[in-house]
N, C-alpha and C positions, 0 to 999 in steps of 0.2 A: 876914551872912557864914556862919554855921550853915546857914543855910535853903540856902545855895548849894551848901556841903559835903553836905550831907543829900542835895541832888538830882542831886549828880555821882555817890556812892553810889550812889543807886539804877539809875542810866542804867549805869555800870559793869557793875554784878552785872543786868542786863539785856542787855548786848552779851556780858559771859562766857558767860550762859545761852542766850543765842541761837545763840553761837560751837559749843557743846556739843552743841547739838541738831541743829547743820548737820551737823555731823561724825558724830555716830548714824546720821542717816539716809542718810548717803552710804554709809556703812558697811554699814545696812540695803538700803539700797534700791536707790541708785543704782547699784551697781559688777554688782549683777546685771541688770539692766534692761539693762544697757552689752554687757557678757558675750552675751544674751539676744538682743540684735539683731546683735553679730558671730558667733553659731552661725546665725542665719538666714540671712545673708548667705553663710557658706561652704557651707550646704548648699542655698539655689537656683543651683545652678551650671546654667547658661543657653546652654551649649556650642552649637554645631547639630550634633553628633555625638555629643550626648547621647540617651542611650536615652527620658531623662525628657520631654525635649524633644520626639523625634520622636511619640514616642506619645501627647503632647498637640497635635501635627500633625493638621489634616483634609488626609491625603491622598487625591485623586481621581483615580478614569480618567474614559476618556472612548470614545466609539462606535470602533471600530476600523475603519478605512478603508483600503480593496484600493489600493493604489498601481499594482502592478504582476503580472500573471499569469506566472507561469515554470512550465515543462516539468515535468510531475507526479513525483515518485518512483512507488517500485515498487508501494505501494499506497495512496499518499496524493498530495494536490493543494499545489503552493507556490504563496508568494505574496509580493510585497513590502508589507507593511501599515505604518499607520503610527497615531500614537496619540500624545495631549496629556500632558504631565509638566509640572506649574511652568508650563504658556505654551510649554514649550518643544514643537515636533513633533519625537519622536523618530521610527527608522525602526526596521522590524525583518523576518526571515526567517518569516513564519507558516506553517507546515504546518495540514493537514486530513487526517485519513482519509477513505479512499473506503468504504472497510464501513460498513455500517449503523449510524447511530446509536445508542447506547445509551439505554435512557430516563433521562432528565433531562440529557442531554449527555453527550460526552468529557469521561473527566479530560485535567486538561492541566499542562504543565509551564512557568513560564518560566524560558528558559535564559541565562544570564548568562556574557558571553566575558571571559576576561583581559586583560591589559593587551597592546595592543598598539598602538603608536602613533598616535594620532587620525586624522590627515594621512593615515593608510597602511590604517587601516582599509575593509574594502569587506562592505558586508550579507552575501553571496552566496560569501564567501571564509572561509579558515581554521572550524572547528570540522564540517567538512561530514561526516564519518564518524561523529560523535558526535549530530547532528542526527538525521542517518539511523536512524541505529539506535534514537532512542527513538521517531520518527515512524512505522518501521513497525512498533513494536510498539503501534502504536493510541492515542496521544496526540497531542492537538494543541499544539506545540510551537513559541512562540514566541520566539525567540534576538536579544535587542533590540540595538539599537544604543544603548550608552550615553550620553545627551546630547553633542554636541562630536565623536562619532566618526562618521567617514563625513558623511554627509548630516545627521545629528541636530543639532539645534539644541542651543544654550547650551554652557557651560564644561564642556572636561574637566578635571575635578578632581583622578580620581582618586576611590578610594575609602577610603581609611586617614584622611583628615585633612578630607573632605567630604561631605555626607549629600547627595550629587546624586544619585549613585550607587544606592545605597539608597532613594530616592525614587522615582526613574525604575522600579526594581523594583516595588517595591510599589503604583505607578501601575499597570504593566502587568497585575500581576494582578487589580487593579479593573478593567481593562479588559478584560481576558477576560472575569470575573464579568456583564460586560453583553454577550458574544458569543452570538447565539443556538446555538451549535455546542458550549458547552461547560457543562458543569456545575459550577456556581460554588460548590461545594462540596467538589468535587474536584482543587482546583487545588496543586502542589506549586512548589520551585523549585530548578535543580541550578546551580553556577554554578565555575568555573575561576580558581585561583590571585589575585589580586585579588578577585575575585568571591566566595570564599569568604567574606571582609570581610564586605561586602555580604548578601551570604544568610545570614551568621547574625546579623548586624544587622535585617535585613530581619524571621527569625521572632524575635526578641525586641521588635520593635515593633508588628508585624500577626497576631491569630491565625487569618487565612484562611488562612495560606499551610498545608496540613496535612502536608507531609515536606518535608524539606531532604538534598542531595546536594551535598557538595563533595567536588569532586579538587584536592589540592595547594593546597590555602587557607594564607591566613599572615595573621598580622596579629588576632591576640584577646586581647591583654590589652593591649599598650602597652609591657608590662616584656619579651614574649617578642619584640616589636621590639628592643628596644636590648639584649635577648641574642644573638639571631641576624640579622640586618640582611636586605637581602633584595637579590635583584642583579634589580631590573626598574627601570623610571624611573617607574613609577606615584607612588613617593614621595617625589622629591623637589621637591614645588612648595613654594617659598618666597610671602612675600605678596608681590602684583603688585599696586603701587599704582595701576595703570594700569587696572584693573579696578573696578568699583564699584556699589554699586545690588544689584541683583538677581545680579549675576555672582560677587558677590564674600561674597552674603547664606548659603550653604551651608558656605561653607570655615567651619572653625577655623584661623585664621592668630595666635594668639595667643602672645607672647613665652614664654608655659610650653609651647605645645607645640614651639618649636624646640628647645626643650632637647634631644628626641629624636634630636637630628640635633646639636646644637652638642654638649650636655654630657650625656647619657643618667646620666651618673653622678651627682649634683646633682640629679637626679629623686625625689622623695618620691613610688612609687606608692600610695601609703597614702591620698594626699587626698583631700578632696572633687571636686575637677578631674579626675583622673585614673581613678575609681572612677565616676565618671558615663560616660565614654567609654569605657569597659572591656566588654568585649562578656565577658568571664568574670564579671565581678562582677554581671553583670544575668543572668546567666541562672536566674531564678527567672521570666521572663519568657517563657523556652521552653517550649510546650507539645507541640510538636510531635517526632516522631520525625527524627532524624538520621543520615546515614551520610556518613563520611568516607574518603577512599579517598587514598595517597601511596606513590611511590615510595622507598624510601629513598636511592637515589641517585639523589636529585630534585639538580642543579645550578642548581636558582634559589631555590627554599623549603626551608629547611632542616626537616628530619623533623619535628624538634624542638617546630615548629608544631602539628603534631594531637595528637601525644604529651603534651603538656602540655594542651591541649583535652581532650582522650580524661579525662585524671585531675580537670580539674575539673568534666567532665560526670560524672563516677563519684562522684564528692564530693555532686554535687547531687540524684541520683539521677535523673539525665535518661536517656531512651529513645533510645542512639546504640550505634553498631558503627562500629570501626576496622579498617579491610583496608590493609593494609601488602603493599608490591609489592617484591622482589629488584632489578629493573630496569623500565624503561617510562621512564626520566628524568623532567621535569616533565610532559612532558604524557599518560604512563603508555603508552607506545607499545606496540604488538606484538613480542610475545604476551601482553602482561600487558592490552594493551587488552581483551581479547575477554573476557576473564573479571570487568575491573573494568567494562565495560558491560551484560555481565549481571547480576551482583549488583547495581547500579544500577537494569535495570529491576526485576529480582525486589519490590526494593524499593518502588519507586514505585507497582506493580502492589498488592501490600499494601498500602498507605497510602492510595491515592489512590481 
C-alpha cells in the first residue's frame, strides 16, 4: 500500500512539473511565434492594385503592328497600331514625325485618355488637339486604347480599383522600347483625369517611364476618395460574378474595398490593405520627374486631388510642379489650354 502511495507521489509531482513547464513555454515561446505569423500575414497584402504586387509583375510588350494608315498631320505620319497587353490586343492612335530622326530614336510619349465610356469610345476621336500638339512638337505619340474601349480587347475596369489599366500602360511603353523609331530611353507618359490613376501608378511600378504629366488626375491615396468622391462612372464597378478567370484576375473586388463606396467612414487608412494600394504611401518608389496641371473649377475632380499630392510629393522630396488653372474646367479648355500644353511640352522636351 506505501509502495502505491509512494508512486502516485511521484507521478503527481511529475504531471504538476510537466503542467509548469507547458505554461513557461507557452508564455516563452509560443504566443510569439503566434504573434510572428499574424505580422506576416497582415503585411503580404497580395492586392492586384498593389504597388508590391505589380512590381513583382513581368510586365511585357510586344512588336507594334500598323493596323491602319490615316491622313498625315502637319509634320508627322498617323496610324492605327496595335499591340499585346495580358493576351489582350489593344488598339491605339500612333503618330511619327516626318523630320529626321534623332540619333538613337524619338523620344516618345504614351498618352493615356480618361474615362469615357467603352461602348462610345472611338481611337480617332476625343483628345485630338492634345495629340496634335505633342506630335508636332517631335514625339512620337502613342494614345492607347484602354483594354474593353473601342475595338481593345478584355475588361474595362477602370482604373482606381483595377491594375488593367496600369498594365496595359506600361505594356505600351515596352512596346515602344522595341519600336525601331523610338528611343527606349527616352520614353515619358501624360495621361487625363482617370488616367492620372494609372500614370502615377504606372512610375511607382516601372522606372522606364522617365517624366509623368497629369491633367486633372484624382484618385492617390484612397482617403482623398472618400474625402471628395468624383462625378465620372469609371468608379463605380461593383464585383460581377459573371465575370471570372482572367477577366476578373486584375480587379480588387474585395469586401474592404467596398467600404469606399458603402462606409468610407469605418475605413482604417492606416492598414496594411490600404497602405499597399495607396499610390501616396509608395511614393519612395518615384523616380521620375512629375508635373501636374488642374483647373480649379474643374466640375468632375475636385482640386483637392493634386493639392494634396503636390504636399505629399513636398513631404518626400520628389521632383514635381503644380500649375493650377482660374478656368479650362476638367479638361483645361481655352485659353488655359494653350499655355497648360506648353508647359507640358517644355516639360517633356526637358526630361525626355
Amino acid at each position: 500500500m506505501k509502495k502505491i502511495f509512494f508512486i502516485f507521489l511521484i507521478v503527481s509531482f511529475l504531471a504538476i512539473g510537466a503542467f509548469v513547464y507547458i505554461r513557461i513555454v507557452q508564455k516563452n515561446t509560443s504566443a510569439p511565434t503566434i504573434r510572428a505569423v499574424i505580422d506576416v500575414a497582415q503585411s503580404s497584402v497580395q492586392s492586384p492594385i498593389s504597388i508590391e504586387y505589380l512590381r513583382s509583375k513581368s510586365i511585357l510588350g510586344s512588336t507594334l503592328v500598323i493596323e491602319e494608315e490615316l491622313n498625315n498631320g502637319s509634320n508627322y505620319k498617323q496610324y492605327i497600331a496595335s499591340y499585346i497587353s495580358e493576351g489582350n490586343k489593344v488598339y491605339g492612335l500612333l503618330t511619327e514625325p516626318t523630320t529626321p530622326m534623332p540619333q538613337g530614336g524619338f523620344p516618345a510619349i504614351v498618352f493615356n485618355h480618361g474615362y469615357i465610356p467603352p461602348t462610345q469610345y472611338v481611337t480617332t476621336q476625343k483628345y485630338i488637339a492634345y495629340v496634335d500638339s505633342l506630335a508636332r512638337s517631335g514625339f512620337v505619340v502613342f494614345k492607347i486604347d484602354f483594354r474593353g474601349n473601342g475595338r481593345s480587347e478584355g475588361d474595362p475596369s477602370g482604373s482606381y480599383f483595377s491594375s488593367g489599366y496600369t498594365i496595359d500602360a506600361i505594356s505600351a511603353l515596352k512596346s515602344l522600347q522595341l519600336f525601331d523609331k523610338v528611343n527606349p530611353k527616352r520614353i515619358g507618359m501624360w495621361g487625363h483625369s482617370m488616367a492620372g490613376n494609372a500614370v502615377l501608378r504606372a512610375m511607382e511600378v516601372s522606372p522606364d517611364i522617365r517624366a509623368g504629366v497629369i491633367w486633372a488626375g484624382a484618385v492617390y491615396s484612397y482617403q482623398d476618395f472618400a474625402k471628395y468622391g468624383i462625378s465620372d462612372n469609371s468608379y463605380t464597378h461593383r464585383p460581377d460574378t459573371q465575370r471570372v478567370g482572367a477577366q476578373q484576375a486584375d480587379r480588387e473586388v474585395s469586401s474592404e474595398i467596398q467600404k469606399i463606396r458603402s462606409a468610407p467612414n469605418t475605413i482604417d487608412f492606416s492598414s496594411d490593405f490600404w497602405r499597399a494600394i495607396s499610390l501616396t504611401q509608395n511614393l519612395k518608389y518615384l523616380s521620375a520627374p512629375l508635373e501636374l496641371h488642374q483647373a480649379v473649377n474643374d466640375p468632375t475632380v475636385n482640386i483637392g486631388y493634386s493639392r494634396d499630392l503636390a504636399v505629399e510629393l513636398t513631404k518626400q522630396n520628389k521632383e514635381y510642379e503644380l500649375f493650377e488653372y482660374e478656368g479650362g474646367g476638367h479638361n483645361i479648355e481655352s485659353p488655359y489650354f494653350e499655355t497648360a500644353m506648353e508647359r507640358t511640352i517644355v516639360f517633356f522636351k526637358k526630361n525626355l
